[in-house]
C-alpha positions as a Markdown table, in Angstrom:
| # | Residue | x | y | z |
|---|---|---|---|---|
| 1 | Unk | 2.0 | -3.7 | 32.5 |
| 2 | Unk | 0.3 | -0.5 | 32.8 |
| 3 | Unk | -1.8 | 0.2 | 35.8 |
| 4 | Unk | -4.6 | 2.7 | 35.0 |
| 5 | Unk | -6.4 | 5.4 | 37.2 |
| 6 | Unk | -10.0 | 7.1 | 35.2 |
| 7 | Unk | -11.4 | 10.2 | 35.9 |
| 8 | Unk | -15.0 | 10.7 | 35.4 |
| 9 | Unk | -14.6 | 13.1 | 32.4 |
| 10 | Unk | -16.6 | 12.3 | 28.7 |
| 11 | Unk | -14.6 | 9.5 | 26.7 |
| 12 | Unk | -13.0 | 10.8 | 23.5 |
| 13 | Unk | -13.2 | 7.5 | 21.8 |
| 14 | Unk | -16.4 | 4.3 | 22.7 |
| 15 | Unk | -14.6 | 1.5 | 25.1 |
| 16 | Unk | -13.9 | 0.7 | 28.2 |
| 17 | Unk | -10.8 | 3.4 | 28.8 |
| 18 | Unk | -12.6 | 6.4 | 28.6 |
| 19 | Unk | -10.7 | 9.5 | 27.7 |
| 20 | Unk | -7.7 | 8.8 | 30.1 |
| 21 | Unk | -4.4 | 6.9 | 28.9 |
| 22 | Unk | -2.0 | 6.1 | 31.2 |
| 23 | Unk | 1.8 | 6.0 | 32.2 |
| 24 | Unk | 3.9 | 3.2 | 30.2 |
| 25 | Unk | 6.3 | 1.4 | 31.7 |
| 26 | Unk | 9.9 | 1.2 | 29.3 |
| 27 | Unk | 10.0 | -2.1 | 28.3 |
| 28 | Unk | 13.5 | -2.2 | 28.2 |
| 29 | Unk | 13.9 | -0.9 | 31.7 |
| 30 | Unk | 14.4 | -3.9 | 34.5 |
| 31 | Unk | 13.0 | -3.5 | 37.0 |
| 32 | Unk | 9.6 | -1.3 | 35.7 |
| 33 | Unk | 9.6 | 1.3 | 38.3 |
| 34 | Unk | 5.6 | 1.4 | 40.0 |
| 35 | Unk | 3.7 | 4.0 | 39.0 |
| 36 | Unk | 3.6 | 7.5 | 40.8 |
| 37 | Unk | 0.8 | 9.2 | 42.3 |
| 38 | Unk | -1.8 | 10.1 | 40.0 |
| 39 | Unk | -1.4 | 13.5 | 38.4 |
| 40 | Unk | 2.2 | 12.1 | 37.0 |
| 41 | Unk | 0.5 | 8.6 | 35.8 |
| 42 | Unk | -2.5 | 10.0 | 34.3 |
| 43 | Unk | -2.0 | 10.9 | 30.6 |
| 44 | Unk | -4.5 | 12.1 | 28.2 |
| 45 | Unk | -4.3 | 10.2 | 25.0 |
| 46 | Unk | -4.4 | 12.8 | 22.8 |
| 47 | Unk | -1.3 | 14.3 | 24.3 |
| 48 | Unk | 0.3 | 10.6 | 23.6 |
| 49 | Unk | -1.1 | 11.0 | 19.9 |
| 50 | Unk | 0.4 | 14.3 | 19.6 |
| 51 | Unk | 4.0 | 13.2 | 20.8 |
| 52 | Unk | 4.2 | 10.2 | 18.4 |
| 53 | Unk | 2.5 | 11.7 | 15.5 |
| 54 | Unk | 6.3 | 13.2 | 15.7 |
| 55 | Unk | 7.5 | 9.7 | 15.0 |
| 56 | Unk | 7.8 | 8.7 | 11.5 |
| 57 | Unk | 9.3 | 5.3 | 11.9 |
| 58 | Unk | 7.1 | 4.5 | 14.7 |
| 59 | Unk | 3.3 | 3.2 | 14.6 |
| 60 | Unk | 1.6 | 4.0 | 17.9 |
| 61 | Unk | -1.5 | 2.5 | 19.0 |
| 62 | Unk | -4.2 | 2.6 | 22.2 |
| 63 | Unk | -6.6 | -0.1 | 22.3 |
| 64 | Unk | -10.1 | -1.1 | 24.3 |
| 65 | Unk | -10.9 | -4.7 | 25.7 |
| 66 | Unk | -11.9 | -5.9 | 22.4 |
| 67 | Unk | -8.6 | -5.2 | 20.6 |
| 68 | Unk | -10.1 | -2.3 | 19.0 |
| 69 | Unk | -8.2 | 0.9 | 18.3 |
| 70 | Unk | -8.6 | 4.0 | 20.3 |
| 71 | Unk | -5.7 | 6.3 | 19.5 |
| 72 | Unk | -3.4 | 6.2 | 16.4 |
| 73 | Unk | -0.6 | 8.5 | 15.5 |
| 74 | Unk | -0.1 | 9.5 | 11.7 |
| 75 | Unk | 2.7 | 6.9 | 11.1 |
| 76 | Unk | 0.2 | 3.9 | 11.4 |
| 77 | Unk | -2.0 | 5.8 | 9.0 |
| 78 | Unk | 0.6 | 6.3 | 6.4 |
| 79 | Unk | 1.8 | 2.4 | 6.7 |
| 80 | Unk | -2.0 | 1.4 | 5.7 |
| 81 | Unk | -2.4 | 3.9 | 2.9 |
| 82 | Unk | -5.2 | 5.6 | 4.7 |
| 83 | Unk | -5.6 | 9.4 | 5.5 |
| 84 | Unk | -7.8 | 9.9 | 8.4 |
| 85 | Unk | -7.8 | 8.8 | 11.6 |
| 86 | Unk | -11.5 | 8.0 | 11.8 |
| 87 | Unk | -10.5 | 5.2 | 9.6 |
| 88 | Unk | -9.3 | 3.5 | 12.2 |
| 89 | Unk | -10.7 | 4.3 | 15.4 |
| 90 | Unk | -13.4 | 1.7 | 16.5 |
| 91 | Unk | -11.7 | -1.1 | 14.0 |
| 92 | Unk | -9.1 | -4.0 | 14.9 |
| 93 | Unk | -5.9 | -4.8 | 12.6 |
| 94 | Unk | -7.9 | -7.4 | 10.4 |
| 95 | Unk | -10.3 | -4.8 | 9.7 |
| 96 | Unk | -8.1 | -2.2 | 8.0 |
| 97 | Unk | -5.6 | -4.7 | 6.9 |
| 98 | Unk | -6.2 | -8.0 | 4.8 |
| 99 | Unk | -4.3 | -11.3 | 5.0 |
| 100 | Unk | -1.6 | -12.5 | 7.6 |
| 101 | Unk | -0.7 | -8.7 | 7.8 |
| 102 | Unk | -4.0 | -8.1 | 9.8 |
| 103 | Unk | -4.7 | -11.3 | 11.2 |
| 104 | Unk | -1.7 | -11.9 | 12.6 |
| 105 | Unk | -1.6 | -8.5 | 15.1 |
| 106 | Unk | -5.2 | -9.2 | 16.1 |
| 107 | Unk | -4.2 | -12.6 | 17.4 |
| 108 | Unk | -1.4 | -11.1 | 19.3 |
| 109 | Unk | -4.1 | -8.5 | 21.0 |
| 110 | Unk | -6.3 | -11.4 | 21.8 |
| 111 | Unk | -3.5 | -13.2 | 23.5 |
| 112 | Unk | -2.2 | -9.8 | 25.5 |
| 113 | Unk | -5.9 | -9.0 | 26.4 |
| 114 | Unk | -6.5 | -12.6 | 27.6 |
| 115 | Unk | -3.6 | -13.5 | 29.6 |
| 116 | Unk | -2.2 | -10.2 | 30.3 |
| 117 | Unk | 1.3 | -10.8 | 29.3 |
| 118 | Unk | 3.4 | -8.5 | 27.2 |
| 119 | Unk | 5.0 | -8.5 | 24.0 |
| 120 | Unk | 8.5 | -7.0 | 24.0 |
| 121 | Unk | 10.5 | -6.7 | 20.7 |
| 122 | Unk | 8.8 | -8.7 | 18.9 |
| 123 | Unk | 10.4 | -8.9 | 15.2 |
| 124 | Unk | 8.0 | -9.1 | 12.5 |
| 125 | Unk | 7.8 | -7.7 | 8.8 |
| 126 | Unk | 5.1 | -4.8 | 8.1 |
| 127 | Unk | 4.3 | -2.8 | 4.8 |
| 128 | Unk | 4.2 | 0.5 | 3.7 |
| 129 | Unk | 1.5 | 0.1 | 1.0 |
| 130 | Unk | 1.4 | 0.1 | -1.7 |
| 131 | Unk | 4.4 | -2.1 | -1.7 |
| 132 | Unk | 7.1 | -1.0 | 0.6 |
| 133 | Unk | 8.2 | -4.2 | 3.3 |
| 134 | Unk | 9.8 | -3.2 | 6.8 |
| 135 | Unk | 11.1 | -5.3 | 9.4 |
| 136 | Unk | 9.8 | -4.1 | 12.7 |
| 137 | Unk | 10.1 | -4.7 | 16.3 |
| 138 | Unk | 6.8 | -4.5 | 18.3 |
| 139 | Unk | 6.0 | -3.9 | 21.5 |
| 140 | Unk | 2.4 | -4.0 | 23.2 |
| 141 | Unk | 1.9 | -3.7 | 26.8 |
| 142 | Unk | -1.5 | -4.7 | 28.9 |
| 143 | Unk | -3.8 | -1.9 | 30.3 |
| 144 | Unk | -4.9 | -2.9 | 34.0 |
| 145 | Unk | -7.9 | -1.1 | 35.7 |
| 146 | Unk | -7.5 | -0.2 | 39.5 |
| 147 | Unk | -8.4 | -4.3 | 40.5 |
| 148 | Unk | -6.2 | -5.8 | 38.1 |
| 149 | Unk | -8.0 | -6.8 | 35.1 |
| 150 | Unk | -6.8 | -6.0 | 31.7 |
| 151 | Unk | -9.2 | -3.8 | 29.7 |
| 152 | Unk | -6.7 | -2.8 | 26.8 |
| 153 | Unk | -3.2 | -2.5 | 25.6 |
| 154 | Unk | -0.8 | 0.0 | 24.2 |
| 155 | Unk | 2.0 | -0.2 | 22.1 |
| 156 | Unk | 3.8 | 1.0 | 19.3 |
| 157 | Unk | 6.3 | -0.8 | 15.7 |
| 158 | Unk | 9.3 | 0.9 | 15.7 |
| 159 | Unk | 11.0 | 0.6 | 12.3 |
| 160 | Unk | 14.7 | -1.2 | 12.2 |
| 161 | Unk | 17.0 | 1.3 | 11.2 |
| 162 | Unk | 19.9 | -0.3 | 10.6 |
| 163 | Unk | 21.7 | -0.9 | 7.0 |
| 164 | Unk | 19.8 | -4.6 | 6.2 |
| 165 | Unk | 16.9 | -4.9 | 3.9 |
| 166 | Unk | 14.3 | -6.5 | 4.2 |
| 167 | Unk | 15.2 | -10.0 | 2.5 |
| 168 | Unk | 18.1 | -9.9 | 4.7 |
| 169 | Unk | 16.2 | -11.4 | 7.8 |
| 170 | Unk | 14.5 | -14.3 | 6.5 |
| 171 | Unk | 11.0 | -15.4 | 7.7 |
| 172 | Unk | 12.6 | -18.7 | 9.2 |
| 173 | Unk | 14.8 | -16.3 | 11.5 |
| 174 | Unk | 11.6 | -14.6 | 12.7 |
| 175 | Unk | 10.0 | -17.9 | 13.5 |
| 176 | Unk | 12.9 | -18.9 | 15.4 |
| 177 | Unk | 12.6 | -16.1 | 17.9 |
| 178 | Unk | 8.6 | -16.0 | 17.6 |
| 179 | Unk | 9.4 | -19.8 | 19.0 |
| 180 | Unk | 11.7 | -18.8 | 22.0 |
| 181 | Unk | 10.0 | -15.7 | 23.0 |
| 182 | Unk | 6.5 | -17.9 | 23.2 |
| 183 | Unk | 8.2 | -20.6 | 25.4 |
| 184 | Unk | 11.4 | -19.6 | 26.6 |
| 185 | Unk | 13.0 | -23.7 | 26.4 |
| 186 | Unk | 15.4 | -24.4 | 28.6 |
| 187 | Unk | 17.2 | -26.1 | 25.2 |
| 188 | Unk | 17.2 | -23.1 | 23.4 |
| 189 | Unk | 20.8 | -22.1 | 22.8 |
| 190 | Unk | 22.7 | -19.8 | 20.1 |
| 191 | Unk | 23.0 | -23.7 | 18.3 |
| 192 | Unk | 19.4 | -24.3 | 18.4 |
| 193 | Unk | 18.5 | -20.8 | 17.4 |
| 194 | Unk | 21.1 | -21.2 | 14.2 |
| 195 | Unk | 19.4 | -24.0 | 13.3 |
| 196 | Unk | 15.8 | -23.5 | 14.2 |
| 197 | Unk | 16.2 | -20.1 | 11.7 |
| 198 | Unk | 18.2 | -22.7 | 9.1 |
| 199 | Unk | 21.2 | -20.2 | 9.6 |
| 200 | Unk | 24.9 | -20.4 | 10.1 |
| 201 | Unk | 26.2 | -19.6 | 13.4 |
| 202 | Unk | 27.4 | -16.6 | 12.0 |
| 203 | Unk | 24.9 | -15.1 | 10.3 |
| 204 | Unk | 22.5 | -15.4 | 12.9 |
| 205 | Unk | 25.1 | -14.1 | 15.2 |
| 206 | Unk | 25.4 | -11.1 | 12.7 |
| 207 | Unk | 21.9 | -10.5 | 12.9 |
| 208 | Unk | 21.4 | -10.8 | 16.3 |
| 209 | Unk | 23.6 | -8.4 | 16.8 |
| 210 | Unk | 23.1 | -5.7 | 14.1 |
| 211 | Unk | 19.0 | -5.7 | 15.3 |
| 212 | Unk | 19.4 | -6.1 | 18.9 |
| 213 | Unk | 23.2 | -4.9 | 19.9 |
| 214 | Unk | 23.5 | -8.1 | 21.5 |
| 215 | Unk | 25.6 | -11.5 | 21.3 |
| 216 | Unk | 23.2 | -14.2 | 20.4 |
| 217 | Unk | 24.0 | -15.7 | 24.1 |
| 218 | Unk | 23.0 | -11.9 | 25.5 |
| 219 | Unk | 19.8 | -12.0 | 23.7 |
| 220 | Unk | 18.7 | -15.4 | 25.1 |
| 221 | Unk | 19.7 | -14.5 | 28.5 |
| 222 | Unk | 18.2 | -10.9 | 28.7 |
| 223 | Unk | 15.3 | -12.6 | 27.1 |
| 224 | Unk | 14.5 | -15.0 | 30.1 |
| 225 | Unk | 15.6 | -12.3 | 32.9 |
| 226 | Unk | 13.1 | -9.9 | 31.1 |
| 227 | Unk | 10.7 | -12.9 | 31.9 |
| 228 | Unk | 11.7 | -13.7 | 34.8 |
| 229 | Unk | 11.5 | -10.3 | 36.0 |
| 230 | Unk | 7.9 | -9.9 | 35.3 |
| 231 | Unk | 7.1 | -13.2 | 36.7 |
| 232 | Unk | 8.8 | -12.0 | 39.7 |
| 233 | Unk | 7.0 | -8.3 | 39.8 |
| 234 | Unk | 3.3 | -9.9 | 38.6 |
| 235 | Unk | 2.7 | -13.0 | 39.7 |
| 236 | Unk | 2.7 | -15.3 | 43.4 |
| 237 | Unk | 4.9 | -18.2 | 41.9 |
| 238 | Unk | 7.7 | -19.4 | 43.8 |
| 239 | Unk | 11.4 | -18.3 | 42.5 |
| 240 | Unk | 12.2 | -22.0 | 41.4 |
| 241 | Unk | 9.1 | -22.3 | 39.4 |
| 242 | Unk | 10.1 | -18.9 | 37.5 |
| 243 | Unk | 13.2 | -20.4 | 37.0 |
| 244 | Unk | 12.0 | -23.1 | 35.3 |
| 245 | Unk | 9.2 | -21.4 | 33.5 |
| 246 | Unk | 11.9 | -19.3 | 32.1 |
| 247 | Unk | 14.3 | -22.2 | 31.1 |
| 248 | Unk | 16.7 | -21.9 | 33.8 |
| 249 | Unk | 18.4 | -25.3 | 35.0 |
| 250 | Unk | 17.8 | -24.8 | 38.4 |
| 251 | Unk | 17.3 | -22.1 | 41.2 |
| 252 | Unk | 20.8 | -22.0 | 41.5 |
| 253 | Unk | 21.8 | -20.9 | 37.9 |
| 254 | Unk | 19.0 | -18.7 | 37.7 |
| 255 | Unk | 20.1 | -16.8 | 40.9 |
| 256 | Unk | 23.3 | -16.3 | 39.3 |
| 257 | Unk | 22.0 | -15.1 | 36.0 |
| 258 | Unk | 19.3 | -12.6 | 37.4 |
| 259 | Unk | 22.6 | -11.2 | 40.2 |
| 260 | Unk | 24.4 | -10.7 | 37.4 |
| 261 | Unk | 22.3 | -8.9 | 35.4 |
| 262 | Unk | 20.3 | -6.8 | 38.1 |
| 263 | Unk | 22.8 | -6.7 | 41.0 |
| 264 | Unk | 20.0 | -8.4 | 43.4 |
| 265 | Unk | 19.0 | -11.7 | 43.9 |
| 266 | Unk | 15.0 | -12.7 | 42.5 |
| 267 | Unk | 13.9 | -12.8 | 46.3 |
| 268 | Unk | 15.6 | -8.9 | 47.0 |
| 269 | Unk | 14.1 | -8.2 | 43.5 |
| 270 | Unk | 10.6 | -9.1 | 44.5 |
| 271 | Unk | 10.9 | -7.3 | 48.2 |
| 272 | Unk | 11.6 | -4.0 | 46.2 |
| 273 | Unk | 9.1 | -4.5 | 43.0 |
């Protein structure tokens, strides 16, 4: 999550963040560190803009409480065929894009916006009109005003770069992890992903691994510690109800899992977070 601090200074864009963005948290870092002080976590947008309009194979967005767009970089432009930014700012997905493509990223902002949770990696197929697919993995993080409340998100589609086209990954294998990463089941397993994505154990192992770096087994588990983790950081529950919300067997094995991976136990975790 991103914790915001505002300055009374004019808006560039209508909405609720006003003309201040604000220090991201990586994703892919566990623990997220807590923000500094506020000259280091204050960012102005346009300065974010700037840094990713450097960023061909990545589509950066800011957006208000209402899913709407604040801040774009060029890339996102270029991906929907359009050739100013005015185009976009003040407009959700489904507005710029038609079909699934649009309505599928607006559904995700209404479900970041109302529950607060993130969306990290998320594999899904984009196009580069006219008629260009790319597999992407997206990432959009809530925006949290100075009492906790989400009033936007921000997040970015970074291209796959590896040597696989698009027809490669099918749509079933996207589901499959769409599946997981929405419940984390405890009887999801490198078997039940092969067969959820109607794949052999070996080519979903290929995959896995050629998109993520990661053994299908190292994916599910950094998946639920990544979770967990959050749970942990964000919320009051008790460590054996994150366990089991994250599809641990018990307190136990989740203890073990989370050691490994971080070097602390959840309860040291949570002291330090």
């Amino acid at each position: 999550m991103i914790r915001s601090l505002f300055s009374d200074s004019t808006s560039r864009a209508d909405g609720p963040l006003g003309s201040e963005a604000h220090a991201i948290v990586n994703p892919r870092t566990t623990p997220a560190p807590a923000l500094a002080a506020a000259p280091v976590s204050q960012l102005d947008i346009g300065l974010l803009e700037q840094l990713f309009d450097r960023s061909p194979d990545v589509a950066f967005f800011v957006k208000d409480g209402q899913g709407r767009y604040l801040a774009v970089n060029d890339s996102l432009l270029e991906r929907h065929g359009l050739k100013s930014k005015s185009q976009v700012i003040g407009k959700c997905p489904r507005d710029i894009c038609p079909g699934d493509l649009g309505r599928i990223p607006t559904e995700q902002d209404v479900r970041v916006l109302r529950t607060g949770k993130p969306i990290l990696d998320h594999l899904e197929m984009h196009w580069h009109r006219p008629n260009a697919p790319v597999w992407c993995l997206t990432t959009k993080l809530p925006i949290l005003d100075a009492g906790g409340a989400v009033i936007g998100l921000v997040g970015f589609s970074r291209d796959i770069r590896v040597p696989v086209e698009p027809q490669e990954i099918p749509a079933s294998f996207a589901r499959a992890l769409e599946q997981f990463e929405r419940d984390l089941s405890s009887e999801v397993t490198p078997a039940w992903l092969a067969r959820s994505a109607r794949l052999t154990p070996q080519r979903l192992a290929r995959l896995i691994k050629r998109l993520f770096g990661l053994t299908p087994s190292q994916f599910i588990t950094k998946s639920r510690i990544a979770a967990a983790s959050r749970l942990l950081r964000d919320t009051d529950r008790s460590v054996a109800e994150i366990a089991h919300a994250c599809g641990f067997s018990d307190h136990s094995a989740f203890t073990r899992a989370f050691r490994s991976a971080s070097g602390m136990t959840p309860s040291e975790f949570r002291a330090k977070a």
